[in-house]
C-alpha positions as a Markdown table, in Angstrom:
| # | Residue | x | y | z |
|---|---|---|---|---|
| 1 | Unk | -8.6 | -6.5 | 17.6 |
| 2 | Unk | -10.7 | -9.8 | 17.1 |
| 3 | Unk | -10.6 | -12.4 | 20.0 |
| 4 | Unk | -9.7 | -9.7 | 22.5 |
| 5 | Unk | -11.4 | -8.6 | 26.1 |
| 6 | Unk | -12.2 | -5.4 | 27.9 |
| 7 | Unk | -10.4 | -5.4 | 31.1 |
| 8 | Unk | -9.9 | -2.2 | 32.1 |
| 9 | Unk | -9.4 | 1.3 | 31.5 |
| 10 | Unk | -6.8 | 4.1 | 32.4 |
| 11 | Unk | -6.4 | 7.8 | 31.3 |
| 12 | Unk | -9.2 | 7.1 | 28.8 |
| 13 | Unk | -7.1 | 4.2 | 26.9 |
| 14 | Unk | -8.8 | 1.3 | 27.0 |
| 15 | Unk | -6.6 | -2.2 | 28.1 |
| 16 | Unk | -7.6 | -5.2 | 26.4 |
| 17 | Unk | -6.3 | -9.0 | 26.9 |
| 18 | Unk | -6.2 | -11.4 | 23.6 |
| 19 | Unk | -7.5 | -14.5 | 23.9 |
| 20 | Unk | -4.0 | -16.3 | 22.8 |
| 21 | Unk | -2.7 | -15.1 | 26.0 |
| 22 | Unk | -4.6 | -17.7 | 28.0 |
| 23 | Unk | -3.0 | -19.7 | 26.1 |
| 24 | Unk | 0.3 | -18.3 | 28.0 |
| 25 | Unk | -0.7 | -18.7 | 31.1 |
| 26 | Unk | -1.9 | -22.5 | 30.3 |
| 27 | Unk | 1.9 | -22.6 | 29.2 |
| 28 | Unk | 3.4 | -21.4 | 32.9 |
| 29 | Unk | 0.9 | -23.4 | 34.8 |
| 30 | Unk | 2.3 | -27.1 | 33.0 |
| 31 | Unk | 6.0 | -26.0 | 32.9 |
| 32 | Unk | 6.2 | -24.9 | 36.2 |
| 33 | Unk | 4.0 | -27.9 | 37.1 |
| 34 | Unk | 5.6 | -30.5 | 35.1 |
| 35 | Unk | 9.4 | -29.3 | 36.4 |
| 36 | Unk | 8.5 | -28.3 | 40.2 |
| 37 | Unk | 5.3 | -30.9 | 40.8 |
| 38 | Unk | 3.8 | -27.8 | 42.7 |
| 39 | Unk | 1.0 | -26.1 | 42.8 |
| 40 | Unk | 2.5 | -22.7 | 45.0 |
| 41 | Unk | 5.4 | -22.3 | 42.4 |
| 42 | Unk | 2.6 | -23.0 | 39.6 |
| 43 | Unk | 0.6 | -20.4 | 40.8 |
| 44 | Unk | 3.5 | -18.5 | 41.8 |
| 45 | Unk | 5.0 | -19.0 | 38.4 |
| 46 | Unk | 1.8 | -17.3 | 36.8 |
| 47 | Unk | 2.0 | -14.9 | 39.1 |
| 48 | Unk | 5.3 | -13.6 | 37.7 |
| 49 | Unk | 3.6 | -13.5 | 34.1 |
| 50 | Unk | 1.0 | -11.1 | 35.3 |
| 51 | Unk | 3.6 | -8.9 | 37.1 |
| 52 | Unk | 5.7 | -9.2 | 34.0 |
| 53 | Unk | 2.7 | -8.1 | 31.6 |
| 54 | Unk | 2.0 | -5.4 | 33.9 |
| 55 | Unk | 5.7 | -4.1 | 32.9 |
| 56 | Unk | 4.5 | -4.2 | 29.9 |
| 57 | Unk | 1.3 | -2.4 | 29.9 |
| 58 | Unk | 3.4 | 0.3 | 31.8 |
| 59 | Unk | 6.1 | 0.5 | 28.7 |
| 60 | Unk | 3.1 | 0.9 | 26.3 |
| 61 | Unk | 1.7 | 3.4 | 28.5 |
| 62 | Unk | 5.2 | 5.4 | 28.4 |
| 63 | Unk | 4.3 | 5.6 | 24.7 |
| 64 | Unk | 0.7 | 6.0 | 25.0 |
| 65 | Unk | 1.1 | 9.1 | 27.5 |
| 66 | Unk | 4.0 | 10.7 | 25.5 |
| 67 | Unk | 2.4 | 10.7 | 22.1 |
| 68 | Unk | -0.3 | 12.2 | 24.2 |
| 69 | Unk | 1.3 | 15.2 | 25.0 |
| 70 | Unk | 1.7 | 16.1 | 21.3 |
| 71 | Unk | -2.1 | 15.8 | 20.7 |
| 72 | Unk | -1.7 | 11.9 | 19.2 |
| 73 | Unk | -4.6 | 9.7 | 20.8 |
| 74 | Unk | -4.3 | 6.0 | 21.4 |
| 75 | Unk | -7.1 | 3.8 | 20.6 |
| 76 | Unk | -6.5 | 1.0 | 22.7 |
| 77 | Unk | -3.5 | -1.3 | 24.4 |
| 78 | Unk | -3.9 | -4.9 | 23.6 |
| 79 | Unk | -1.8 | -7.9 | 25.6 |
| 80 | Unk | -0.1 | -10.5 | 23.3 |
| 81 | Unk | 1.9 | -13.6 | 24.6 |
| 82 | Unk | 4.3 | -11.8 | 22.6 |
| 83 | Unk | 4.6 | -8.4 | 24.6 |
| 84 | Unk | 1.8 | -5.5 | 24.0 |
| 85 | Unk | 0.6 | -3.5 | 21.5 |
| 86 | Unk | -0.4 | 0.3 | 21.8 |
| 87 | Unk | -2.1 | 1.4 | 18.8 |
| 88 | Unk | -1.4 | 5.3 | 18.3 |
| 89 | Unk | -3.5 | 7.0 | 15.6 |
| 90 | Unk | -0.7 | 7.8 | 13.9 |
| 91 | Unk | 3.3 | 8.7 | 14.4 |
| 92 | Unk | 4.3 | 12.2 | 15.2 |
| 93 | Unk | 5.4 | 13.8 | 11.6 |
| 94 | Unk | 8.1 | 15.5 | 13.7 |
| 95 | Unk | 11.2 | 13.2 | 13.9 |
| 96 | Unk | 12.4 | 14.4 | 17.4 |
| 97 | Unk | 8.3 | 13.8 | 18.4 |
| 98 | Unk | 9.0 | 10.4 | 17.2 |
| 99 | Unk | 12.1 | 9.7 | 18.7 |
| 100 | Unk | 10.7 | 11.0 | 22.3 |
| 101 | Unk | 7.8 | 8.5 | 22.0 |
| 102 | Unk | 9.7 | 5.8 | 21.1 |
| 103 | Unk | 12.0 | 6.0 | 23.7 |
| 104 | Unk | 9.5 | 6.5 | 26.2 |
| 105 | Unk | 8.7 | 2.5 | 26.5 |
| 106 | Unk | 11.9 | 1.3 | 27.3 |
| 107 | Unk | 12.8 | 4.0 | 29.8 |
| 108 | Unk | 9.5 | 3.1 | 31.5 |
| 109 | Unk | 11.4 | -0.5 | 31.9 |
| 110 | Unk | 14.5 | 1.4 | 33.2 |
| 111 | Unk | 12.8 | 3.5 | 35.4 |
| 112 | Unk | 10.9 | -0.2 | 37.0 |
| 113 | Unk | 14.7 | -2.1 | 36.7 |
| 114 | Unk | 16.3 | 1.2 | 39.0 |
| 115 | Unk | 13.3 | 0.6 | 41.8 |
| 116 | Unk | 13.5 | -3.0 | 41.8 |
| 117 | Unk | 17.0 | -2.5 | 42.1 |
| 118 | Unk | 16.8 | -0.5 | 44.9 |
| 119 | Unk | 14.0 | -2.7 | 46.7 |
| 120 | Unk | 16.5 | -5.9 | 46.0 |
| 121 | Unk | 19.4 | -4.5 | 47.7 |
| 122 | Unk | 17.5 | -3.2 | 50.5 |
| 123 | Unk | 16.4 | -6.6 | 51.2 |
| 124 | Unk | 20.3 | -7.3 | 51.7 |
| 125 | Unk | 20.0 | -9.5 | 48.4 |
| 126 | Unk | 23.3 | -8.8 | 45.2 |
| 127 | Unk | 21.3 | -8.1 | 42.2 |
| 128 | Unk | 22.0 | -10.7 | 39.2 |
| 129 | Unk | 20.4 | -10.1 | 35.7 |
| 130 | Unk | 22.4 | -13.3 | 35.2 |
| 131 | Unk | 20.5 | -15.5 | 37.8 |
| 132 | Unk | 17.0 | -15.5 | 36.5 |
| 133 | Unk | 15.2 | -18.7 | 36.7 |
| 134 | Unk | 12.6 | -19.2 | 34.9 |
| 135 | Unk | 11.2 | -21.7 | 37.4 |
| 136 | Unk | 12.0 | -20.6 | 41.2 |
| 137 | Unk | 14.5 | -18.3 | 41.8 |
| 138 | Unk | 14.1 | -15.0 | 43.2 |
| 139 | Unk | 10.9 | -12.9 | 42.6 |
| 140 | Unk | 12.2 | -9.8 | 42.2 |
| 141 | Unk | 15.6 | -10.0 | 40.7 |
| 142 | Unk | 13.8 | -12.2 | 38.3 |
| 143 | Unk | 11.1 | -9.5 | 37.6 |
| 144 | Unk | 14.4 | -6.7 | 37.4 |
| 145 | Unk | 16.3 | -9.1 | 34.9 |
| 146 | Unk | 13.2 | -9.5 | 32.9 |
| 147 | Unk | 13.2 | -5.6 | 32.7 |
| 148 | Unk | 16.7 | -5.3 | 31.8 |
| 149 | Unk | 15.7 | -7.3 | 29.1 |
| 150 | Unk | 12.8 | -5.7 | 27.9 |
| 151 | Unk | 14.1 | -2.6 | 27.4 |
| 152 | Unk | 17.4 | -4.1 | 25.7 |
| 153 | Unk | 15.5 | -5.8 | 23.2 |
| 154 | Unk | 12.9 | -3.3 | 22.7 |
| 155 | Unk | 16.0 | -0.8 | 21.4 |
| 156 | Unk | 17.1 | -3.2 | 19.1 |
| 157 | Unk | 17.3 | -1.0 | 15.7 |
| 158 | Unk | 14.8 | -3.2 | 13.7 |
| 159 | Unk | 11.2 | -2.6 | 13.2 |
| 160 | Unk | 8.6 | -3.4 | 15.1 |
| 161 | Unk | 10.2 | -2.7 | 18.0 |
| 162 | Unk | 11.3 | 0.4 | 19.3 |
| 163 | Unk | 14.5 | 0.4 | 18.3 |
| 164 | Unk | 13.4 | 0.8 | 14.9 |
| 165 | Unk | 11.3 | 3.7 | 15.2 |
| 166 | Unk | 14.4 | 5.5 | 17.5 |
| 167 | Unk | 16.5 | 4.4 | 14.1 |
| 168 | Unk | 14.1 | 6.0 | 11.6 |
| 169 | Unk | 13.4 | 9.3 | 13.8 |
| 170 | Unk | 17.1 | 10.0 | 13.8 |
| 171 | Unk | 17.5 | 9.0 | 10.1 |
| 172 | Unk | 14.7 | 11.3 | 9.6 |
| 173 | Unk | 16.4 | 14.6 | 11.2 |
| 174 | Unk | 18.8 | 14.2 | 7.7 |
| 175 | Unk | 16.7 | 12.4 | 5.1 |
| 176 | Unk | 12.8 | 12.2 | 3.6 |
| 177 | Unk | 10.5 | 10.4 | 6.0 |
| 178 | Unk | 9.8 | 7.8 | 3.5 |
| 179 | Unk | 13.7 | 6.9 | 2.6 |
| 180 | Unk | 14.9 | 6.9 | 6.5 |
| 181 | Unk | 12.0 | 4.3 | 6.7 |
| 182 | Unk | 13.6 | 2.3 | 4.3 |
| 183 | Unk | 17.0 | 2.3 | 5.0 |
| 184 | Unk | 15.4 | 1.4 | 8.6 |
| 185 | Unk | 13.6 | -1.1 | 7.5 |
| 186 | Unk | 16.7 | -2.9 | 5.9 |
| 187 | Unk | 18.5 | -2.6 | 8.9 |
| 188 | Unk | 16.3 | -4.7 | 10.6 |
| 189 | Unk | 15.2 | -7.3 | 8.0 |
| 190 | Unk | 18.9 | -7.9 | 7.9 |
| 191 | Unk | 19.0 | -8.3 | 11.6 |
| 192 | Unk | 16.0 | -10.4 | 11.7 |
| 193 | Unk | 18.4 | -12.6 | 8.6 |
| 194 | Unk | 20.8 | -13.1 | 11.3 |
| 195 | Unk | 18.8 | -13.8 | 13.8 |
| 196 | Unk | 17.6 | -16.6 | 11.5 |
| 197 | Unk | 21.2 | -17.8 | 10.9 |
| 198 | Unk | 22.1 | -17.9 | 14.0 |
| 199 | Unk | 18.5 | -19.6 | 15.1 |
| 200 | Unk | 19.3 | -22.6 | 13.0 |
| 201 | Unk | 22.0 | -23.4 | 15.0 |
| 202 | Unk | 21.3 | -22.9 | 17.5 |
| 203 | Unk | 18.0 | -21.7 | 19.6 |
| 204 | Unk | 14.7 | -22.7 | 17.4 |
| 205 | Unk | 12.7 | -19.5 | 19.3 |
| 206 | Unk | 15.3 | -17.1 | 17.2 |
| 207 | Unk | 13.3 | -18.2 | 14.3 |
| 208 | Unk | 10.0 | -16.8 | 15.6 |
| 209 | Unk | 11.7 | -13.2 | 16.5 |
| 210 | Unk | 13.3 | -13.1 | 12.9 |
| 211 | Unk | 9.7 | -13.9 | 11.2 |
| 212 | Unk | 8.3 | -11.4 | 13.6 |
| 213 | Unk | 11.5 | -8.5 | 13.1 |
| 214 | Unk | 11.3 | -9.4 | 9.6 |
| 215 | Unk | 7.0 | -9.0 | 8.7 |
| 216 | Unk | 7.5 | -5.5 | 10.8 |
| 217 | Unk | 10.0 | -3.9 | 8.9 |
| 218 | Unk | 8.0 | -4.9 | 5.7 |
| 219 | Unk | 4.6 | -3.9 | 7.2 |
| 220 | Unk | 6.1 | -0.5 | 8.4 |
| 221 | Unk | 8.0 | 0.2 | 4.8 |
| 222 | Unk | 4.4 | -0.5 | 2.9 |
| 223 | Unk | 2.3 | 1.6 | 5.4 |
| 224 | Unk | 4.7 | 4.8 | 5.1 |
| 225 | Unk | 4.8 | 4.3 | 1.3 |
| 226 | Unk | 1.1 | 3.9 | 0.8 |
| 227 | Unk | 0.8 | 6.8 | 2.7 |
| 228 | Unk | 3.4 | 8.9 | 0.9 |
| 229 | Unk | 1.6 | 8.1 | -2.3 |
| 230 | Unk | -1.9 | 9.2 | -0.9 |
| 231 | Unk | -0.8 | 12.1 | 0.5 |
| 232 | Unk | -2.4 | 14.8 | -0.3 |
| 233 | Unk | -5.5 | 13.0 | -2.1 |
| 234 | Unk | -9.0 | 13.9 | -1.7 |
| 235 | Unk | -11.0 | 10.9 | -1.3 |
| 236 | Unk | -13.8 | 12.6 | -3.7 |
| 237 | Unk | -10.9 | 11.3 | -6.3 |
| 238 | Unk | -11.3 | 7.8 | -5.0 |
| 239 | Unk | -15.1 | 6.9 | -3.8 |
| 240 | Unk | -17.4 | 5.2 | -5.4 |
| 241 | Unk | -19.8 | 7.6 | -7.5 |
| 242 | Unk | -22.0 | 4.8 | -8.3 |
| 243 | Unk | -23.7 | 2.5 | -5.6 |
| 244 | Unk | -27.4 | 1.5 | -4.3 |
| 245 | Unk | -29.3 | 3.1 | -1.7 |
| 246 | Unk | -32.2 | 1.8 | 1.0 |
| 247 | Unk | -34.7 | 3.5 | 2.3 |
| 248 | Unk | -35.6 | 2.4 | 6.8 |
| 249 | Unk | -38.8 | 1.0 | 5.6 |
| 250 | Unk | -37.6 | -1.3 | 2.4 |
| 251 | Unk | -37.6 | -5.0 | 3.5 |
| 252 | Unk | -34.7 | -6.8 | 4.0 |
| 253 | Unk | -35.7 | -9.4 | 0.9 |
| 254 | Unk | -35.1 | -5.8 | -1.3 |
| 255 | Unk | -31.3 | -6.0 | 0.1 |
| 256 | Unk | -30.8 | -8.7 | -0.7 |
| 257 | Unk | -31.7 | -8.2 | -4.3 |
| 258 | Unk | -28.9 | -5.3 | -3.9 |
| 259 | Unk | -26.5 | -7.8 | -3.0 |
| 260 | Unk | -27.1 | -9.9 | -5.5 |
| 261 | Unk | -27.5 | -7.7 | -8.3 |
| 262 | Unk | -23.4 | -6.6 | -7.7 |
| 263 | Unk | -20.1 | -6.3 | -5.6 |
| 264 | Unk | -21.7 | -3.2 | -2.9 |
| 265 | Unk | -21.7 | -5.1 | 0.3 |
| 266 | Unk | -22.5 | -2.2 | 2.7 |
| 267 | Unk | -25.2 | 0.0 | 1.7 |
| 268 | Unk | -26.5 | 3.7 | 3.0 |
| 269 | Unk | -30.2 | 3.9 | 4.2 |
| 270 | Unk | -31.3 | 7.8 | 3.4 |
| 271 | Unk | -34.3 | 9.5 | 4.0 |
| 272 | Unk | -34.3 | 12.4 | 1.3 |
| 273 | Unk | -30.9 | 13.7 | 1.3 |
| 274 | Unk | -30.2 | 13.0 | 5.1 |
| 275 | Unk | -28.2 | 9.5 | 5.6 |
| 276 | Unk | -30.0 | 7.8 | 8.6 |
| 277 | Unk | -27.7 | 4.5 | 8.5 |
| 278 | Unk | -25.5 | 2.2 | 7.3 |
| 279 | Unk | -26.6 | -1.4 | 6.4 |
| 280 | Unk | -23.5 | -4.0 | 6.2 |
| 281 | Unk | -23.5 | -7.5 | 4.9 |
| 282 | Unk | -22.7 | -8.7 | 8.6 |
| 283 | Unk | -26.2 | -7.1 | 10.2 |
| 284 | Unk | -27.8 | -8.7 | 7.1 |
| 285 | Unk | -26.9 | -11.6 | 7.7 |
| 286 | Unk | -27.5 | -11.6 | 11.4 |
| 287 | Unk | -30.8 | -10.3 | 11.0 |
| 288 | Unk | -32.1 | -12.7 | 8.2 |
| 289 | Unk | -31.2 | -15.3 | 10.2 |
| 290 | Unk | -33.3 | -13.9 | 13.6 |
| 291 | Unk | -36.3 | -12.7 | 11.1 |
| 292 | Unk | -36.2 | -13.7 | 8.0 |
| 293 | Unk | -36.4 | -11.7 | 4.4 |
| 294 | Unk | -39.3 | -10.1 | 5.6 |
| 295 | Unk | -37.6 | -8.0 | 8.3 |
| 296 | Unk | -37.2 | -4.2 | 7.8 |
| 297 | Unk | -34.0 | -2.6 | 7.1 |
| 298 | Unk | -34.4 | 0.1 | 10.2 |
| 299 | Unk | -34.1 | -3.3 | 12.2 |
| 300 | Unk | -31.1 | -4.2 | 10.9 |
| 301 | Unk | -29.2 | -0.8 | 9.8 |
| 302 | Unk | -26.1 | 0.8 | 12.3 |
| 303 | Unk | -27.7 | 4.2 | 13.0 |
| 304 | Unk | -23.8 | 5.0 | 14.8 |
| 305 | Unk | -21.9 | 5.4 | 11.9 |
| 306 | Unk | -18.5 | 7.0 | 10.5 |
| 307 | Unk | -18.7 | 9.8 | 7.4 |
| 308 | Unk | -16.2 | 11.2 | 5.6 |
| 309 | Unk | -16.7 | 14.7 | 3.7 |
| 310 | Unk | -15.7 | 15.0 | -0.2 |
| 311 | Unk | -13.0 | 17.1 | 0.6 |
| 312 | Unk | -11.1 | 15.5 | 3.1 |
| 313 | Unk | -7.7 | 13.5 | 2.6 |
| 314 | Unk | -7.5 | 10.2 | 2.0 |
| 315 | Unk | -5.5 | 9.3 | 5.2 |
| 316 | Unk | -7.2 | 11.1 | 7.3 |
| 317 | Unk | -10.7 | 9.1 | 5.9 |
| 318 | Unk | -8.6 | 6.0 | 6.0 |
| 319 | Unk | -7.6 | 5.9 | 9.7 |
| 320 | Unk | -11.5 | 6.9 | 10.4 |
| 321 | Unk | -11.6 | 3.9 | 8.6 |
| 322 | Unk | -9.6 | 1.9 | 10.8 |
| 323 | Unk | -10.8 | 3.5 | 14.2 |
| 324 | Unk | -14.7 | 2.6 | 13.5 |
| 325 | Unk | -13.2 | -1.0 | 12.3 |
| 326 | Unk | -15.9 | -1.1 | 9.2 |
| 327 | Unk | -15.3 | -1.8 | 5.4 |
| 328 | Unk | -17.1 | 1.0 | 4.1 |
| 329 | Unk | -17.9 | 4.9 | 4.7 |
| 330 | Unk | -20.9 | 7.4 | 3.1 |
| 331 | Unk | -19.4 | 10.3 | 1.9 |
| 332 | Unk | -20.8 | 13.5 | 2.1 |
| 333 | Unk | -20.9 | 16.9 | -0.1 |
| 334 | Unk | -22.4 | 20.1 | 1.6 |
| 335 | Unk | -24.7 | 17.7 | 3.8 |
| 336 | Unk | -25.5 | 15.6 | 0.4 |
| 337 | Unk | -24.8 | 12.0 | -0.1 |
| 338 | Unk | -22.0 | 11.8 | -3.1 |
| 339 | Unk | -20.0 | 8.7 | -2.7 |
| 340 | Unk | -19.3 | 5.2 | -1.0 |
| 341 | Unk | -15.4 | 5.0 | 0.0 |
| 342 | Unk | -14.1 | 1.1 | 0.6 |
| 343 | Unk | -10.6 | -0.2 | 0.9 |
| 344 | Unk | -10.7 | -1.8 | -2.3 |
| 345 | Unk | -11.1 | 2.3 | -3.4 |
| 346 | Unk | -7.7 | 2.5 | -2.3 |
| 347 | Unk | -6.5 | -1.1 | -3.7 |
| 348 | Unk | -7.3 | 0.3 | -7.5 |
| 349 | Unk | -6.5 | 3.6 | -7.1 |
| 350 | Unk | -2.5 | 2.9 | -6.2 |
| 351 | Unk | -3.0 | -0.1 | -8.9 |
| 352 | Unk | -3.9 | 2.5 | -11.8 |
| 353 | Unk | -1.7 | 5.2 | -10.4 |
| 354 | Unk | 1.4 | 2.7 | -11.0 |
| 355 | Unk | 0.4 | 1.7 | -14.5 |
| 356 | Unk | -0.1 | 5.3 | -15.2 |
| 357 | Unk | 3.7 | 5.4 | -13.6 |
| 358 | Unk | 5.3 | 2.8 | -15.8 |
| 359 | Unk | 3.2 | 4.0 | -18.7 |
| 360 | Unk | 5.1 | 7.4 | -18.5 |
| 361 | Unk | 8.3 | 5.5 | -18.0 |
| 362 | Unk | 8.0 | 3.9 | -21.0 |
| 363 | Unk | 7.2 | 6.5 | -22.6 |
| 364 | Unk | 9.9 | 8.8 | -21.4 |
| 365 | Unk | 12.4 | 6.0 | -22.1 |
């Protein structure tokens, strides 16, 4: 994700922080300031962000760690001023998979709310998810009310949150993959529609969760349906046949005549038969602008690259796609260079395959 840092790593999954979480702890530091005119409960009030986020990077890592276990990798968690975000390569196809990974966030926030619990009345102290303050108050019956809550909302039954995913996996155990989505995805646009009632009436921040509940069930109900339609697809049905080649030792000003010539944006550098690179617009650019046209394209080519053979699926090449974050992959036959595959592939592909759809419609009408 753009605008995101490195700040750790654990089991092999990378943790990243987004830039528009500063932005968060900026928040804290002047509420807490401007209601307590104190620096320790300012910094103290940060504090409890970090310990909160750390919840969160836990309940992310209940799913991460679970979908592990059935052979699903996760590429990265990322921290949001909305919550976190753990992107799996995919969903188990198995609805009971699905339902275990799901679930595995929010118990992670049960399991913390039980300890805290524990810890709180040890301390002599009555636990109160009703006395959080979001300024003072209690550190750790804050931090176990915040948990409460975390794993409430999470199990809402509305997409993106967890709830919605728990929803679809049990609608899945009775219908298609792609209608239990649906349904589920109704569900929760029309709780993000009340939500939104209620909002305007009320509290202006309901607003933002009803955008946010309502985007996610529509984002969730167009990837599954995209990927029902290309199921089963080679991408040899889909690539580019036609496209330009480079060779290391062309200059860059003969790229540029590429570029301008048509639409390719990312060209393949071969030697022979062998692909030895990829050259995209962006390394182009940046390279033009360092040397000027007389450069050489070795200077400016990615040499680690993402292929895709002719026979494999289409969302199988497209979630290589996504994990090597480019625009554009070579395609291979037998070792040979056949094809350029791009997103925009896929764009006119589904466009033609539903006028080829109505067509027969009409027709059959």
């Amino acid at each position: 994700m753009r605008w995101s840092w490195r700040i750790g790593e654990v089991a092999g999954i990378g943790v990243y922080i987004h830039a528009t979480f500063l932005l968060l702890i900026l928040f804290i530091l002047i509420l807490d300031w401007t209601q307590a005119h104190s620096l320790m409960i300012a910094l103290a009030g940060v504090g409890f962000v970090l310990a909160v986020f750390l919840c969160v990077v836990l309940h992310e890592f209940g799913h991460a760690l679970t979908a592990r276990q059935y052979g699903i990798r996760t590429r990265d968690i990322t921290l949001l001023p909305i919550g976190g975000l753990a992107r799996l390569e995919r969903m188990p196809d198995d609805p009971r998979q699905e339902l275990a990974v799901a679930l595995a966030g929010p118990a992670v926030n049960v399991l913390i709310a039980a300890l805290l619990y524990v810890v709180v009345v040890l301390r002599g102290v009555e636990p109160r998810v009703d006395a959080f303050q979001l300024v003072g108050g209690d550190f750790l019956n804050n931090l176990l009310s915040v948990n409460v809550v975390l794993g409430a909302f999470n199990l809402l039954p509305a997409f993106p949150m967890d709830g919605g995913r728990v929803l679809r996996a049990l609608l899945a155990t009775r219908l298609e993959y792609t209608r239990a989505t649906q349904i589920a995805a109704r569900i929760g646009q029309g709780m993000a529609f009340l939500f939104g009632l209620v909002g305007l009436f009320s509290n202006p921040f309901l607003l933002f969760i009803a955008l946010f509940v309502w985007m996610g069930a529509e984002q969730e109900a167009s990837m599954v349906q995209m990927r029902t339609s290309l199921g089963g697809i080679p991408v040899q049905r889909v690539m580019q046949t036609e496209f330009r080649t480079l060779n290391a030792e062309d200059t860059l000003a003969s790229a540029i005549d590429h570029v301008l010539a048509g639409a390719q944006q990312d060209f393949p550098v071969i030697e022979q038969d062998r692909v030895l690179g990829v050259l995209t617009r962006d390394s182009l650019l940046r390279v033009l602008a360092e040397r000027g046209s007389a450069g050489f394209v070795r200077d400016a080519m990615h040499t680690d690259f993402a292929m895709a053979d002719s026979h494999d699926m289409l969302e199988q090449v497209l979630a290589k796609l996504q994990e090597c974050k480019c625009r554009s992959l070579p395609v291979l036959h037998g070792g040979r260079l056949v094809g350029m595959f791009t997103l925009d592939n896929v764009g006119e592909f589904l466009m033609i395959q539903a006028a080829l759809r109505r067509a027969a419609a009409a027709r059959a009408a």
